[in-house]
N, C-alpha and C positions, 0 to 999 in steps of 0.2 A: 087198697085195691090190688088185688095178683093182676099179673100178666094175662090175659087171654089167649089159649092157645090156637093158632089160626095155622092150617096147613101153610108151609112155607111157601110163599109169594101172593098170599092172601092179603099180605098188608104193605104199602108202600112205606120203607125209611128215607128219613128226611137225614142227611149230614152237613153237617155244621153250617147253621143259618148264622151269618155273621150282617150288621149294619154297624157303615163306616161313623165311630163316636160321633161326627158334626153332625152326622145325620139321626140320630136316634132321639126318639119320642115323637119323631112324626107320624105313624102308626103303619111303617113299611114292614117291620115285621110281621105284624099283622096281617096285612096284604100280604105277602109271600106265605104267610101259613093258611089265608083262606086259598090263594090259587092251590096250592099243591091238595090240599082236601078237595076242592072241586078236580082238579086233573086226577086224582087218588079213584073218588067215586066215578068220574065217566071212566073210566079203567075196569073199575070192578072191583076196586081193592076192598077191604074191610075195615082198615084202619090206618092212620101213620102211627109209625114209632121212629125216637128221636130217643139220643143218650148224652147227655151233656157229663161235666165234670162234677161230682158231688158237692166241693163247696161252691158252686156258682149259682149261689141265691140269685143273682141279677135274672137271670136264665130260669132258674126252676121258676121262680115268679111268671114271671115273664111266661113258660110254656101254660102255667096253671089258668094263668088268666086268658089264655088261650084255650081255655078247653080239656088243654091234658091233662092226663090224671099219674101220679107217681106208680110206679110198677114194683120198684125195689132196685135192690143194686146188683150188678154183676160183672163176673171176668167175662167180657170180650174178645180176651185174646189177643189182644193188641199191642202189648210188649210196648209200652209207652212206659219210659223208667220214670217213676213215681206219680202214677195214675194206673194201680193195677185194678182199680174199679170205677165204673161206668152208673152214676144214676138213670134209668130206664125212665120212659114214660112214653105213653102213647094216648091216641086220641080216635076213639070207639064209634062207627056209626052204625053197626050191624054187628050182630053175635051174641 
């Protein structure tokens, strides 16, 4: 799946959704990616996009099963010394 291109501020991004270890697999991530979709749509947005670390299978699963769809990878620009690229993905309700 490409990126969809949505005039900028079209889509809400989500940064770094983190759940503290003891706490995970109780399904709060979840809950934190359904509210920001419902607060995304009463907004107007079209979509969230999120970038995680490329090797963080735990994470790319995890968004997948969520709905997101992979976009590709890209420089963000973010000058993080050895992470010069960003997995994309977003999660599509209009366009």
């Amino acid at each position: 799946m490409a990126l969809i291109v949505f005039r900028n501020g079209a889509y809400m991004v989500l940064h770094t959704l983190a759940i503290e270890p003891n706490l995970q697999g109780q399904g709060l991530g979840s809950e934190i990616i359904r509210f920001c979709q419902e607060k995304a749509k009463g907004k107007g947005y079209l979509a969230l996009r999120l970038d995680i670390v490329p090797e963080n299978q735990p994470a790319r699963i995890f968004y997948e099963k969520n709905g997101f769809s992979y976009a590709g990878n890209a420089d963000l620009g973010r000058r993080i010394e050895g992470i010069p690229m960003f997995s994309l993905f977003e999660l599509n309700w209009d366009g």
